[in-house]
NUROLUM-864342 format. One record per residue (C-alpha): residue in one letter; x, y, z. Coordinates in steps of 0.1 Angstrom, whole numbers, padded with zeros to 4 digits, always signed. Each point is the difference from the previous one (the first is absolute). Example, Ala and Ser with C-alpha at 12.3 -4.5 7.8 and 13.67 -1.06 7.14 Angstrom:
2
a+0123-0045+0078/s+0014+0034-0007/
// end
This chain:
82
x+0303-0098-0510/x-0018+0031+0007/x-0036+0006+0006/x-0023+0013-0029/x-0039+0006+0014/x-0011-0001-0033/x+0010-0038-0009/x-0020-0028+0013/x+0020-0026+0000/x-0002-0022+0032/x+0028-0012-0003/x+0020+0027-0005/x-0022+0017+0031/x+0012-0029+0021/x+0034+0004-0002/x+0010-0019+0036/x-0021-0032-0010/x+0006-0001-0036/x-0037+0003-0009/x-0002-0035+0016/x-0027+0008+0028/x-0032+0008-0012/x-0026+0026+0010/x-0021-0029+0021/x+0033-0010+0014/x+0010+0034+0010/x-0036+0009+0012/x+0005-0036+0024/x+0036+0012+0014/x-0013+0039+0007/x-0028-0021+0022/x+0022-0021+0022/x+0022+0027+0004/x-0028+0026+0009/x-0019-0029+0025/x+0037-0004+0014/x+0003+0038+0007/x-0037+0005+0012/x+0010-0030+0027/x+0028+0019+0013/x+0027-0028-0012/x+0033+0010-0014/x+0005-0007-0042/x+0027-0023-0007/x+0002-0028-0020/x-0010-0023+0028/x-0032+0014+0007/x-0010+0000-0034/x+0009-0038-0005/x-0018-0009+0028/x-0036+0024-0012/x+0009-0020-0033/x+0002-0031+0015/x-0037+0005+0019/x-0010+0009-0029/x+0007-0024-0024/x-0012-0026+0027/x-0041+0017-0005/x+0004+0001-0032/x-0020-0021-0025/x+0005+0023-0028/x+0028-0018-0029/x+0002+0035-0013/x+0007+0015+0033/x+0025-0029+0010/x+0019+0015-0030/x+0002+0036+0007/x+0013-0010+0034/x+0023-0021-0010/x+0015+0026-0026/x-0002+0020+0032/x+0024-0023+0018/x+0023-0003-0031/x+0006+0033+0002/x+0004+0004+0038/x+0026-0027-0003/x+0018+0020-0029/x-0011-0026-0029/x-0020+0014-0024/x-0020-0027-0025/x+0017+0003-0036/x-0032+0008-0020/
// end
């Protein structure tokens, strides 16, 4: 599949996720992975389960509950059939 700038697609511009993630999703990941840089932690999957899991344990939010469990689906390699 190649790139085209001009089509808007996102699913097509998501190629690696399958247009599964959405923006709010992605926005939430980019976060946890810039607040793991800033702290001077290395990125791994393990560091980004466990600023998942302190996150989802503050959370009240249903809606965010979801985007972070789509964000573990997809750490853990199993993306949600949609």
């Amino acid at each position: 599949m190649r790139y085209d700038p001009f089509h808007n697609n996102s699913e097509d511009a998501l190629p690696w996720t399958g247009g599964s993630l959405q923006a709010k999703q992605h926005e939430l990941l980019g976060t946890l992975v810039q607040e793991i840089l800033c702290s001077g932690k290395l990125l791994n999957r393990k560091t980004l389960f466990v600023a998942l899991i302190a996150r989802l344990d503050q959370c009240d939010d249903v809606i965010l509950k979801t985007h972070y469990d789509a964000i573990f689906s997809l750490l853990l390699g199993r993306l949600a059939a949609e």
